[in-house]
Backbone as CSV, one residue per row, in Angstrom:
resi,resn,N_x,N_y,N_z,CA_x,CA_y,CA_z,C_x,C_y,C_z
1,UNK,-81.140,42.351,70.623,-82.465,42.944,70.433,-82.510,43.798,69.165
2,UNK,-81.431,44.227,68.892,-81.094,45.528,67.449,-81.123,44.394,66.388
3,UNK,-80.767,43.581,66.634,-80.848,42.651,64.849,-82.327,42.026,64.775
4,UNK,-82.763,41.607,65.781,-84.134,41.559,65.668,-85.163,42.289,65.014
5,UNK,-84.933,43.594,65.462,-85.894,44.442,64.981,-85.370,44.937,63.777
6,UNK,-83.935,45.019,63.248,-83.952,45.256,61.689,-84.137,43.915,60.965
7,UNK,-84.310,42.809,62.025,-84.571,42.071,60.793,-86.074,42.095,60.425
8,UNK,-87.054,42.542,61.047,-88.263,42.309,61.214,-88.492,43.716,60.111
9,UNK,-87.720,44.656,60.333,-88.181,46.198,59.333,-87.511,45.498,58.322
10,UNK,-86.804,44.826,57.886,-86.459,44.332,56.424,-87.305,43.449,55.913
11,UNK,-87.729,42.426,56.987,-88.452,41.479,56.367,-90.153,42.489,55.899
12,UNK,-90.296,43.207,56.816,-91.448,44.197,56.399,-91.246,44.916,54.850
13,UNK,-90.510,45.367,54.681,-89.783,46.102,53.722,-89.829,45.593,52.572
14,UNK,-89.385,43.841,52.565,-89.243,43.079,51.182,-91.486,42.453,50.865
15,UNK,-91.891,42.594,52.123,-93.237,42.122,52.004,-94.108,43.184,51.373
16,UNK,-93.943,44.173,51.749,-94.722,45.527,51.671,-94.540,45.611,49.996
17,UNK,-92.948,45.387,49.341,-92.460,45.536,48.247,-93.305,45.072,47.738
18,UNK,-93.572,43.496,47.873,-93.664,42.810,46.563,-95.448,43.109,46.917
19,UNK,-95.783,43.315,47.930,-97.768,43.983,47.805,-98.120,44.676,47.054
20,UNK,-96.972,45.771,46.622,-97.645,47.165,46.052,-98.563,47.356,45.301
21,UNK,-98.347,46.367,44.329,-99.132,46.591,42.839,-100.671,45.814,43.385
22,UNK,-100.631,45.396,44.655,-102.419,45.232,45.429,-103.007,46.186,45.736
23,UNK,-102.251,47.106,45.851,-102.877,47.963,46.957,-101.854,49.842,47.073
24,UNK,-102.713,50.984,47.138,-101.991,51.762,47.179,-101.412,51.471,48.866
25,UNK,-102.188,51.401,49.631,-101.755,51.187,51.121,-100.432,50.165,51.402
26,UNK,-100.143,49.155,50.477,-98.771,48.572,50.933,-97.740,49.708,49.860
27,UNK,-97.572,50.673,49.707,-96.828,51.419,48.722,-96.736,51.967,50.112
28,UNK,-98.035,52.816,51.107,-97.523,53.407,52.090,-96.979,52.586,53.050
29,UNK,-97.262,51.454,53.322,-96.541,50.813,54.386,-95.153,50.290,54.457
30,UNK,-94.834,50.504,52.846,-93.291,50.270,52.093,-92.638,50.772,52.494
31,UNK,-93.222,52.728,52.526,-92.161,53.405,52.973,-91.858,53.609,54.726
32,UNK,-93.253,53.152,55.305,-92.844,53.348,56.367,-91.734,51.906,57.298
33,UNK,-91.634,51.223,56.318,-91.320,50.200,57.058,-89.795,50.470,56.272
34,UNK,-89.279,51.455,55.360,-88.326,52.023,54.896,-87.630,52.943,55.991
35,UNK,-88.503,53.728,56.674,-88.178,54.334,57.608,-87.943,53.625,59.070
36,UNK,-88.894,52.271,59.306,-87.814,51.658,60.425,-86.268,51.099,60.203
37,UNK,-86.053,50.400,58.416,-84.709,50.043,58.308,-83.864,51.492,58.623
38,UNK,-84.098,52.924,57.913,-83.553,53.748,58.600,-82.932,54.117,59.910
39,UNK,-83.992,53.931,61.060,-83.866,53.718,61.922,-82.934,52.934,62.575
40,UNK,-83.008,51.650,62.026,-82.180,50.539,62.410,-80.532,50.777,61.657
41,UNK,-80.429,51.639,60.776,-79.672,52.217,60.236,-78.475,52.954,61.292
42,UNK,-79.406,53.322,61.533,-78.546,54.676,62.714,-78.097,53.625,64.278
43,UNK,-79.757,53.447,64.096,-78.910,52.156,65.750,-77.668,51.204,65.050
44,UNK,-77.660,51.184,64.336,-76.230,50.340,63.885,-74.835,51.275,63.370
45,UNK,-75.417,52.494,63.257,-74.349,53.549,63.268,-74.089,53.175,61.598
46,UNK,-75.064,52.978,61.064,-74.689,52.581,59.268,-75.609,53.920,58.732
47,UNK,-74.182,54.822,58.643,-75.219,56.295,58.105,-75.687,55.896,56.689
48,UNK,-74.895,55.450,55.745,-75.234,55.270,53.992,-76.200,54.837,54.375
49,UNK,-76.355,53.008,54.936,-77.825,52.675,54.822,-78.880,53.560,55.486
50,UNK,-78.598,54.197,56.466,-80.183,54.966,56.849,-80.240,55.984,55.775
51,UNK,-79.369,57.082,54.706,-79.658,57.602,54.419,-80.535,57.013,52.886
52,UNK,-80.061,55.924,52.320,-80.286,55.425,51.399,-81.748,55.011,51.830
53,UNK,-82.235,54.808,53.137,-83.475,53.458,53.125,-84.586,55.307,53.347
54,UNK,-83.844,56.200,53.725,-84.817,57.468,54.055,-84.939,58.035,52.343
55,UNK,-84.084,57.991,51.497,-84.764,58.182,50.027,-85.393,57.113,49.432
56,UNK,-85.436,55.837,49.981,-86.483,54.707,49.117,-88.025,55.241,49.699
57,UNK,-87.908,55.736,51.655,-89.096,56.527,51.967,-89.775,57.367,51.214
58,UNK,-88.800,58.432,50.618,-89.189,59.329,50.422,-89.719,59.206,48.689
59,UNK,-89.366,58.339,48.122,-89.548,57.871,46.733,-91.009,57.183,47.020
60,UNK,-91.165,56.025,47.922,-92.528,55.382,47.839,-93.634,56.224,48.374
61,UNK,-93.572,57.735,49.267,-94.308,57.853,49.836,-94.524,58.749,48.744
62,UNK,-93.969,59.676,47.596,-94.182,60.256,46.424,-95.160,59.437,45.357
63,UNK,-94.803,58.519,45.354,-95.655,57.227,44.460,-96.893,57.038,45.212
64,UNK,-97.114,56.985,46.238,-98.050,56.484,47.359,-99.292,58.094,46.822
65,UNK,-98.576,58.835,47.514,-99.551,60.374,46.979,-99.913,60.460,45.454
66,UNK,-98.967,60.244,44.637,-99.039,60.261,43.147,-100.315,59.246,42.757
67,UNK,-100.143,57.791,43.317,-101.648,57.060,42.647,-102.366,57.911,43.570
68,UNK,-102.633,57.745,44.786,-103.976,58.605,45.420,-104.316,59.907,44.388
69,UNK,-103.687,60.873,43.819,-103.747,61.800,42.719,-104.879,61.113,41.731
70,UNK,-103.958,60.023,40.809,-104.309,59.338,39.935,-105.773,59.001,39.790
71,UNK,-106.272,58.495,41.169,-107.074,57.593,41.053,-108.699,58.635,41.744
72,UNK,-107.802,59.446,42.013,-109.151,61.198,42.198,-109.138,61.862,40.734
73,UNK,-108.341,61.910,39.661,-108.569,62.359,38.752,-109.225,61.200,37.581
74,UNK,-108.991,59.699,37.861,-109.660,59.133,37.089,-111.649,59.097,37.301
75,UNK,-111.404,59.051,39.040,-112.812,59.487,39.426,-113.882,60.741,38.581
76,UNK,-112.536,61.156,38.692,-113.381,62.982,38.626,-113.928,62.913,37.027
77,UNK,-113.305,62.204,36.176,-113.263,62.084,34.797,-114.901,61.164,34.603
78,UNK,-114.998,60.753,35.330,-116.405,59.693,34.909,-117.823,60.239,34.841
């Protein structure tokens, strides 16, 4: 049942990736689906990978806020 579901947060993970540049919302769903490989990280007792897949989180969900920024200050400019 555990390889299942990391395979499903990876396969989320590589989909969400290659969306981003559609959409700010697959940037957020990147990271959260960063945070189930985490998850699946720990259920596998693989600390590097959960800690590594919790800073790709924490990197996309920075990017994720950063365009939302972006795209209120390009507003505000018009």
């Amino acid at each position: 049942m555990l390889e299942i579901y990391g395979t499903i947060a990876v396969s989320l993970m590589v989909i969400f990736y290659a969306l981003e540049k559609r959409s700010r919302h697959y940037i957020a769903a990147f990271g959260v689906a960063c945070l189930l490989c985490a998850a699946y990280g720990l259920g596998i007792q693989s600390y590097p990978f959960a800690c590594v897949e919790t800073v790709w989180a924490g990197i996309a969900f920075r990017r994720w806020f950063k365009t939302g920024r972006e795209n209120q200050d390009s507003r505000a400019s018009v």
